[in-house]
C-alpha positions in Angstrom: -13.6 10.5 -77.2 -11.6 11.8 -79.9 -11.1 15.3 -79.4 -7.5 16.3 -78.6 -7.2 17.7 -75.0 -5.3 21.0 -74.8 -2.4 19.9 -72.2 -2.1 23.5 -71.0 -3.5 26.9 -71.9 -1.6 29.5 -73.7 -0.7 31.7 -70.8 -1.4 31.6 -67.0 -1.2 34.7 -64.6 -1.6 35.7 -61.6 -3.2 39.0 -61.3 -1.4 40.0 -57.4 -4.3 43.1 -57.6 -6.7 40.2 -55.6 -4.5 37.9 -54.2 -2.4 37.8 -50.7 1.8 38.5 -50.8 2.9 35.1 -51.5 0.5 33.9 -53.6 0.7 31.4 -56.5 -1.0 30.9 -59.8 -3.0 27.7 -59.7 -1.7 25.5 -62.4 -3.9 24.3 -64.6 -3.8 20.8 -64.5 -5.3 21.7 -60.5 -8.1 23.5 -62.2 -8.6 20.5 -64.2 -8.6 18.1 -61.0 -11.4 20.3 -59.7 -13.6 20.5 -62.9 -13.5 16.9 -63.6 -14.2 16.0 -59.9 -17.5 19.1 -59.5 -20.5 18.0 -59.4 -22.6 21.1 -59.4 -21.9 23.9 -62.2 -23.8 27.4 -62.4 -24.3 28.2 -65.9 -24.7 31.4 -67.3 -26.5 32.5 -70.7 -28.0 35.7 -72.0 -31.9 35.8 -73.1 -32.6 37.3 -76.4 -33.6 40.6 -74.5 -30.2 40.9 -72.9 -31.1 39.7 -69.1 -29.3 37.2 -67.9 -30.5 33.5 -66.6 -28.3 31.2 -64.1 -28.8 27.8 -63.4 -27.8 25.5 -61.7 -26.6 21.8 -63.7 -24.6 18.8 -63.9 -21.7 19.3 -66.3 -18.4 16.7 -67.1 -15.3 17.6 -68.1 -13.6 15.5 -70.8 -11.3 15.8 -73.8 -10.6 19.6 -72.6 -13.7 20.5 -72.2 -17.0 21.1 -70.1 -20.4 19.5 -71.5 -23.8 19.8 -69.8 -27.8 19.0 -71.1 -30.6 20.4 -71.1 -34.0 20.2 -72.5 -34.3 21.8 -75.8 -37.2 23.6 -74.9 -35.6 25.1 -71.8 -34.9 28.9 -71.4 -31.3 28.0 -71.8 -31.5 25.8 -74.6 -33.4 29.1 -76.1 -31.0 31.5 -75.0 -28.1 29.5 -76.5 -30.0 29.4 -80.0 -29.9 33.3 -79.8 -26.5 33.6 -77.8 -24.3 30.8 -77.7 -22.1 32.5 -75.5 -22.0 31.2 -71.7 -20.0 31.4 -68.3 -19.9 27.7 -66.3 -18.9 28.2 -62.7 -18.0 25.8 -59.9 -16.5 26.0 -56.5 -16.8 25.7 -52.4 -19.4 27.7 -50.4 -16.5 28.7 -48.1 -14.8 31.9 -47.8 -11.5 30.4 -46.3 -10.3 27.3 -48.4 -11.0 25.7 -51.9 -10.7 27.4 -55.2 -14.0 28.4 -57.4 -13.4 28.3 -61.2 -15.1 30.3 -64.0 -15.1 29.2 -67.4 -16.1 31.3 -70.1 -16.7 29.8 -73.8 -19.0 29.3 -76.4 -21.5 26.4 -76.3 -21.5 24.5 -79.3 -24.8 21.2 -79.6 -23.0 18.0 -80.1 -24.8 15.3 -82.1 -22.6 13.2 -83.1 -23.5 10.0 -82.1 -19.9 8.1 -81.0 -19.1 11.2 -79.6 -22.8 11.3 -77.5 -22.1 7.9 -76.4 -19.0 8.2 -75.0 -20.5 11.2 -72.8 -22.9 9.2 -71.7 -20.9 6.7 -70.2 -19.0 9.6 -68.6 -22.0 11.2 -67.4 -23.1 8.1 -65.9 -19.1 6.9 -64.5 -19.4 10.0 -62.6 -23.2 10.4 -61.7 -24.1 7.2 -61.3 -26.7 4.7 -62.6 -29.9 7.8 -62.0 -27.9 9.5 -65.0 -28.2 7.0 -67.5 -29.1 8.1 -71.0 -29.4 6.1 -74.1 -28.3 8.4 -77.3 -31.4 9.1 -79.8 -32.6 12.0 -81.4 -28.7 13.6 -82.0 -29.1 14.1 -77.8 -29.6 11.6 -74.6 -33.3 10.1 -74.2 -33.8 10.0 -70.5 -36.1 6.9 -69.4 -39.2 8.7 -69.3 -39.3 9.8 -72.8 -37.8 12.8 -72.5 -34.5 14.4 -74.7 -31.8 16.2 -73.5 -29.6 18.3 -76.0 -26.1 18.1 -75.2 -23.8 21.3 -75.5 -19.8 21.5 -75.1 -17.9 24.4 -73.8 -14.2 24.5 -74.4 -12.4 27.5 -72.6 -11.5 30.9 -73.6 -10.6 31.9 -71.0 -10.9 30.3 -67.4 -9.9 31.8 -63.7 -9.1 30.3 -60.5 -9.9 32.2 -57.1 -7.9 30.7 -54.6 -8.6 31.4 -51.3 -5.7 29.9 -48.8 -4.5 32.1 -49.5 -6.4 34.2 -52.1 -5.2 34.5 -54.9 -6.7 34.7 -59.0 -5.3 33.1 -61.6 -6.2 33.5 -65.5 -6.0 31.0 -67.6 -6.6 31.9 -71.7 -5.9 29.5 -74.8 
């Protein structure tokens, strides 16, 4: 995949307002672990009438940023033609231990079609063989026919909520 992978963001803070004495910032390259290992993201988009729809989806992480599919009829495929703007989360369902991860961007379609092959392969290294997709279409043709448009998210601005011990850490590039 040839997009440049941002080693680190421009700044990273720790905002001690919501954090325990003694906290840390989370480094990034921790909040990179955990997106490239999620497997379930929440993504956010605005409808054209300004509600907002969350949903749950597969996303991968690669080349500095998060890319996840949908079907380009679905209400998020037709809130992102209106709004392109989006919030991906990910995280534990505990209260005591992990760290959940917001990342705010603007979803952009790739079609490319090197660029959607090499997703694919990730999609299916991390997935497994159930997510295979051949590329067709500018977007991944699922074995029954059906086409999934493929969107990537590079960070604006990112946080980390620790919590052993809480803490919140922004990330912005």
């Amino acid at each position: 995949m040839a997009r440049i992978e941002p080693t680190e963001p421009r700044t990273e803070e720790l905002d001690t307002r919501y954090g325990e004495p003694g906290a840390t910032a989370t480094p990034w390259r921790e909040a990179v672990a955990l997106l490239t290992a999620a497997e379930l993201f929440w993504l956010t988009t605005v409808r054209p009438e300004g509600r907002p729809h969350v949903t749950p989806l597969l996303a991968v992480w690669a080349d500095g940023a998060l890319y996840f599919c949908t079907g380009a009829e679905e209400r998020k495929s037709r809130n992102l033609a209106a709004n392109p703007e989006v919030v991906l989360t990910t995280g534990t369902n505990a209260l005591a231990g992990g760290c959940d991860l917001v990342v705010e961007g603007t979803a952009v379609r790739v079609t490319d079609e090197a660029r959607l092959t090499a997703l694919a392969g990730a999609w299916e290294a991390k997935y497994g063989a159930d997510w295979h997709f051949e590329v067709r279409g500018g977007g991944f043709a699922g074995d029954r026919g059906n086409v999934a448009v493929v969107y990537e998210v590079a960070p604006r601005t990112a946080f980390g909520f620790g919590k052993a011990p809480y803490s919140q850490t922004r990330w912005r590039f």
